[in-house]
C-alpha positions as CSV (number, residue, x, y, z in Angstrom):
1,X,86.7,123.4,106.3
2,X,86.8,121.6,109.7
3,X,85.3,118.5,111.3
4,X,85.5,118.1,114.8
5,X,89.1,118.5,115.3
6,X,90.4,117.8,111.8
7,X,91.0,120.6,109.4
8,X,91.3,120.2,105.9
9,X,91.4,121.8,102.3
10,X,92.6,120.8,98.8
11,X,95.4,123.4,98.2
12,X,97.6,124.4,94.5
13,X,100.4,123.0,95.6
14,X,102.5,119.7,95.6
15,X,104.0,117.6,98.9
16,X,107.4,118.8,97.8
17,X,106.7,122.4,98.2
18,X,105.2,122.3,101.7
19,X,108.5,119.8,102.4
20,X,110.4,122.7,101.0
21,X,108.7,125.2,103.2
22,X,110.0,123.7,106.1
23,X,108.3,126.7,108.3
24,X,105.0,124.7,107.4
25,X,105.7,121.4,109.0
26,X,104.5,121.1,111.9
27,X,107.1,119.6,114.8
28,X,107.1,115.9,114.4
29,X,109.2,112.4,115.0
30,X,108.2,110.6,111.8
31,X,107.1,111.1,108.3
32,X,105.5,107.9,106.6
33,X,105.9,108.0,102.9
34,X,103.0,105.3,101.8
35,X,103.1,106.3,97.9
36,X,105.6,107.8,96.6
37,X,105.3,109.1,93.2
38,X,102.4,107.1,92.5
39,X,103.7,103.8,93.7
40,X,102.0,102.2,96.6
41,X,104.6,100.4,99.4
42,X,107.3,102.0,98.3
43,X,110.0,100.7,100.7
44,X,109.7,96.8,98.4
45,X,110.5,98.6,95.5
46,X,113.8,97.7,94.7
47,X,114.2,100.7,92.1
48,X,113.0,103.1,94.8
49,X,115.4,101.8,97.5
50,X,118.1,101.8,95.1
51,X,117.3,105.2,93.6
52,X,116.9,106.7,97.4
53,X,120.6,104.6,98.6
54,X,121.9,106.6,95.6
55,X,121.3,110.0,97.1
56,X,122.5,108.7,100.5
57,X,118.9,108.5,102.2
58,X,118.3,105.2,104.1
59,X,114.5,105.3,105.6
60,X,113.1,102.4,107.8
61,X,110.5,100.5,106.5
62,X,107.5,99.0,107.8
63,X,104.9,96.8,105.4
64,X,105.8,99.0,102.5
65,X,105.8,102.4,103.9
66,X,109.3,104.1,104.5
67,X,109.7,105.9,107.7
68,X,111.4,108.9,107.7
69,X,113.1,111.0,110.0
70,X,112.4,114.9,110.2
71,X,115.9,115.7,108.8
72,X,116.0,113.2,106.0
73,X,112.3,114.4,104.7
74,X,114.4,117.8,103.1
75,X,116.6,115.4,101.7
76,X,113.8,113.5,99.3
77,X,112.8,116.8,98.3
78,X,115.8,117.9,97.3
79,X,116.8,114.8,95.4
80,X,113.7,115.0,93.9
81,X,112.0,111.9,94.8
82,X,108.7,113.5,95.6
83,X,107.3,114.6,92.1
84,X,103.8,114.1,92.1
85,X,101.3,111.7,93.4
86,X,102.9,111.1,96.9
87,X,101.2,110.7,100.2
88,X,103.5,111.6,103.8
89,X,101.8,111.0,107.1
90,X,103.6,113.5,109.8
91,X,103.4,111.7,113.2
92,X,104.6,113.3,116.9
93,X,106.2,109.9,117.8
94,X,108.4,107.5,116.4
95,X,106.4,104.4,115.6
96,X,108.8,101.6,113.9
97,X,105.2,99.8,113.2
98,X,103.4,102.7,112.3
99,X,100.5,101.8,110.1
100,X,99.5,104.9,107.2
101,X,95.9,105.1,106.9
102,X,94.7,102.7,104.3
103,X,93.3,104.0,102.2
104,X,94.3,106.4,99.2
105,X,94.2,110.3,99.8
106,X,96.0,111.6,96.5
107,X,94.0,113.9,94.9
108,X,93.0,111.9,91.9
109,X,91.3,109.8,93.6
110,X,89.4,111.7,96.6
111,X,88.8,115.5,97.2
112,X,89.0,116.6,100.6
113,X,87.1,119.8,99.5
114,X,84.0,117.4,99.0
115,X,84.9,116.0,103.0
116,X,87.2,113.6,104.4
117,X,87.4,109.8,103.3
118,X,85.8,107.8,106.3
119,X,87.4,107.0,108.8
120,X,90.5,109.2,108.4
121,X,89.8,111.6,111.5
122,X,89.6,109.1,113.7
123,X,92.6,107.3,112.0
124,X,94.9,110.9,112.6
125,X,93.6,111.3,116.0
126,X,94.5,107.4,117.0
127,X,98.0,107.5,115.4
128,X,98.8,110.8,116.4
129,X,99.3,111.6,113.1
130,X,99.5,115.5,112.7
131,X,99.6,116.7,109.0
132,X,98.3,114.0,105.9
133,X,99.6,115.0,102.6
134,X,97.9,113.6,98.9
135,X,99.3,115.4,96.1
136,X,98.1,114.4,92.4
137,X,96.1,117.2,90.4
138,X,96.2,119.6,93.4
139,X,97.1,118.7,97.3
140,X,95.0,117.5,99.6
141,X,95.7,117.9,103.7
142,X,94.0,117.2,107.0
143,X,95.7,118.4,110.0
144,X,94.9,118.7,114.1
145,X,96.7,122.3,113.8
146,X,94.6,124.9,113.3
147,X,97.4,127.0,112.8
148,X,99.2,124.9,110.3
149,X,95.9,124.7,108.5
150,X,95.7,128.8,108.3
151,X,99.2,128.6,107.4
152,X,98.6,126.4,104.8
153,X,95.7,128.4,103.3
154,X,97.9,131.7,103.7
155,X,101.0,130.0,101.9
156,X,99.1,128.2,99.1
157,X,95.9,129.2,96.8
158,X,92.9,127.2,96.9
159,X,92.3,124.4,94.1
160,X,90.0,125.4,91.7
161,X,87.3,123.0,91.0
């Protein structure tokens, strides 16, 4: 499906496999983690910051949302700290204030295969935000990449409804 510029789908898959299939990501500066296993602003939650000090990764923060470098973004995967019911923001530039789009895009509680939540195109475009990730149920993504949305689709099977 596709909106102006934005192309988006709700895929069988998880934020932790497309991190895992790094050939997927598109070429970015910053990945901002606003929920993390279900829990909004993770970066002021002292467990989470603990837990991710404990495998060695040390994120920046801004209001809640941990920003991440490309390299380190392998690393939460791999520790497993992305299980389910996350949300990443992939952005070309480093932004140490970079604001996530606020509002939820997990897939429990929108669809993206119903349309986008308002507002969120214009959001990606603004921010230079190039892939949005909302896993839950299924995955949810809206990207300015054609390419990486075909990829996507080739990778991954479609949610069923």
């Amino acid at each position: 499906m596709s909106q102006t510029s934005i192309f988006y789908g709700r895929l069988d898959a998880t934020v932790s496999e497309v991190v895992d299939a790094v050939d997927l990501l598109p070429d970015y500066a910053l990945a901002a983690i606003n929920v993390l296993e279900g829990q909004e602003r993770p970066g002021e939650e002292p467990a989470v910051r603990r837990r991710m000090r404990s495998e060695g990764i040390r994120p920046r923060e801004h209001r809640g949302a941990l920003l991440v470098e490309p390299g380190e973004m392998e690393r939460f995967s791999g520790a497993g700290l992305l299980s389910g019911g996350d949300e990443v923001y992939f952005a070309i530039e480093w932004n140490d204030e970079f604001e996530p789009y606020p509002a939820r895009v997990t897939a429990e509680l929108v669809d993206f295969r119903e349309g986008l939540p308002l507002g969120l195109e214009d959001w990606m475009l603004e921010t230079g935000c190039v892939l949005a990730l909302g896993d839950g149920t299924a995955l949810n993504y809206a990207t300015t990449s054609q390419e990486l949305h075909e990829r996507l689709a080739k990778r991954f099977k479609p949610a069923r409804k």
